[in-house]
N, C-alpha and C positions, 0 to 999 in steps of 0.2 A: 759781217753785216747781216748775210741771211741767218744766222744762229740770232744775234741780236732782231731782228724783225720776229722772228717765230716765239722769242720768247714774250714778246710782247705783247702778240696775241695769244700766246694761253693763261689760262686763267687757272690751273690747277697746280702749277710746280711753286714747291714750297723750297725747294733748293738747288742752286747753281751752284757750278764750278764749272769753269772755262781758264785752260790755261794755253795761254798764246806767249809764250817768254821766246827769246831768241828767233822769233819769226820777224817777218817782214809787217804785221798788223800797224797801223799805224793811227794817225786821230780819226779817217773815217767808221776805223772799226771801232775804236776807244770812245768815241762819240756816241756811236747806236746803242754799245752795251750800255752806257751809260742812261740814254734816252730809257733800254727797255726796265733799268732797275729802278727809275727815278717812278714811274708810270705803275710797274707793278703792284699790287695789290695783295698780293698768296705768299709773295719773296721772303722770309724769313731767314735764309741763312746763303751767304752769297760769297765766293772766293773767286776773283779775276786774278790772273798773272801776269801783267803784260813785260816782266822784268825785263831788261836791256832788248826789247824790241822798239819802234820806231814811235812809237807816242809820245808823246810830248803833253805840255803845262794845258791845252787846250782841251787832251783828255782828261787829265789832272784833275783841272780846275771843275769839268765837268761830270768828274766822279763822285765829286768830293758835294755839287749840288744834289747828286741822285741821292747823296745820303742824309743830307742834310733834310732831304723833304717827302723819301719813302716813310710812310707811318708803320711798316709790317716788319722790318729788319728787324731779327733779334741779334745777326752776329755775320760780320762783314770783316771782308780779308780782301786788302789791295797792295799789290805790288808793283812800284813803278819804277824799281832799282833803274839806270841806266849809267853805261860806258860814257855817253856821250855827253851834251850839256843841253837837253831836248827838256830835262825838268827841273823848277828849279822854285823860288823862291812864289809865287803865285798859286803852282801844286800846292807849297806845303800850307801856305796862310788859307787857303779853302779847304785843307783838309778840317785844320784846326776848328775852324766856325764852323764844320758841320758835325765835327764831334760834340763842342761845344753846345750847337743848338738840339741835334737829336733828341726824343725824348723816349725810343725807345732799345734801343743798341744794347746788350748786355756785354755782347763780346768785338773789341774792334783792334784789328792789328793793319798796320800802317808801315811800307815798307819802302822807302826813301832812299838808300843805301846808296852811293856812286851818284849822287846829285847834286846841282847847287844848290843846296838849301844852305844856309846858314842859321846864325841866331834868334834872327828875327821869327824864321819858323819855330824853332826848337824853343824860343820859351812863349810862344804862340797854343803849341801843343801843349807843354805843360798848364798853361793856361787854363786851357782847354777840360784838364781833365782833373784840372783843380775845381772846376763850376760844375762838371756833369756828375748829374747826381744819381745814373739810375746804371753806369758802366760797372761792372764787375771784373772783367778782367779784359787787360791790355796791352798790347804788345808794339813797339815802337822802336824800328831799326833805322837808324841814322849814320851807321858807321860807312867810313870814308867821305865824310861829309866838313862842310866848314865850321860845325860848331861848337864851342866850347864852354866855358865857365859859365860862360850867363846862362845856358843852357842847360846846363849841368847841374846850377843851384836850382832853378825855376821850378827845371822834371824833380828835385830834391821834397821842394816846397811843398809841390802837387800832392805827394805822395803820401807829405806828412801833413797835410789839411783833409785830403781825401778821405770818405767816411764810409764807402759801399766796394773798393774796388778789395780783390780777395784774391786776386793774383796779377802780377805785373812784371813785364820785362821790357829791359831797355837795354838798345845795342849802340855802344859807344865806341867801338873799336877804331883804332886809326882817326881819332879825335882830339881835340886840341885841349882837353880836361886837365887839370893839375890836382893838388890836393885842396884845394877851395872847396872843387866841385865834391869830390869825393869824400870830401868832411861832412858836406853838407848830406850828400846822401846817407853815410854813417847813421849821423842823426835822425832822419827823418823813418829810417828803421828802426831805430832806440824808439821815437814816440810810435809812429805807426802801434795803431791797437783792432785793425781788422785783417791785413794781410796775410793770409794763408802761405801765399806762392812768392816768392822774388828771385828776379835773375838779372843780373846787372854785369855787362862785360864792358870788362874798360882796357880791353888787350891790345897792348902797343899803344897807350895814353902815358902821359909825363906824370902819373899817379905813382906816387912812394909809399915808404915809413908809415907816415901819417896818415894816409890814408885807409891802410893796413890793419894802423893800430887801433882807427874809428873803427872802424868795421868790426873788429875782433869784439871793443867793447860793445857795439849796438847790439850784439847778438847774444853776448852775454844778458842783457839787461831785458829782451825783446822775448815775452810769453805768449805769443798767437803764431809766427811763424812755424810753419810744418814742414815747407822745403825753400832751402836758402842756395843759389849758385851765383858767385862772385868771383870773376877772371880777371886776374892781374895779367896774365902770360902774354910773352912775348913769341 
């Protein structure tokens, strides 16, 4: 809390990182960092960790306004992984609206991992980064989480609608995807025609054959990709 007060009154730091993971921090400190990011004015580039420590959807939901309404962020890193069941579906739909509304974020990674979040967030964020139009790259860990196919085509969708984003990862691991999802994503790398970067793990997902065999072909057919990483393993 005094770390978040001090950064609020300076006026000079252009970049944070604060990493509180496996601590005791819980929403009153999740609260202030939040207050001091939403307020700042100089903050351009900002990484909190609060992974499996005691925050919860109240910090979530209020991180997710600090970014939705800082005008100075070029590239923000939040991690809310948790053991427990403290975030969950509320975190993830404020994440989404505030990626979605930003208008100046270049780089945003979002990291949900061990939470209730289901579909409703997951094709929320896809959503999200199917409208914004000034993100370049993206980073979005969802694995051991509840969501699957609907989520799976949505983030597919985004991908292949998306017209600025130049590198993109997404963590599906220990998710309920089949080859639906992962045809769809195939796809969406066949068209995709700005993507630089992609990594997509879909380890320990009910993803076969077919999924496989998309993929083999999108990348055959796909002339902008420069680095491609796709986890089948178990």
């Amino acid at each position: 809390v005094a770390m978040a007060e001090a950064m609020t009154q300076n006026a000079t730091v252009q970049s944070w990182s604060i990493d509180l993971q496996y601590t005791q921090a819980g929403d009153e400190a999740g609260l202030a960092i939040a207050d001091a990011i939403r307020h700042s004015r100089t903050l351009q580039r900002c990484s909190i960790d609060l992974g499996f420590a005691q925050a919860g959807d109240e910090t979530g939901t209020a991180m997710a306004q600090a970014i939705r309404w800082n005008t100075t962020l070029l590239s923000y890193s939040i991690a809310l992984s948790s053991s427990s069941t403290q975030v969950g579906s509320k975190t993830g739909l404020a994440m989404a609206e505030a990626i979605m509304r930003n208008t100046t974020l270049c780089f945003c990674s979002i990291d949900l991992r061990h939470t209730r979040v289901d579909d409703e967030t997951g094709v929320s964020m896809a959503e999200a980064i199917k409208q914004n139009a000034v993100l370049q790259s993206c980073s979005i860990d969802l694995r051991c989480t509840a969501v699957g196919d609907e989520t799976g085509v949505a983030i597919a969708e985004a991908v292949k609608q998306n017209t600025t984003l130049q590198s993109c990862s997404v963590n599906l691991q220990y998710t309920l995807l089949s080859d639906v999802a992962g045809m769809a994503m195939a796809e969406a790398i066949r068209r995709n025609s700005t993507l630089r970067c992609c990594r997509i793990d879909l380890n320990s997902t009910p993803v076969g054959d077919e999924t496989g065999l998309a993929m083999a072909g999108a990348l055959k057919q796909n002339r902008t990709l420069r680095s491609c990483s796709i986890d089948f393993g178990f």
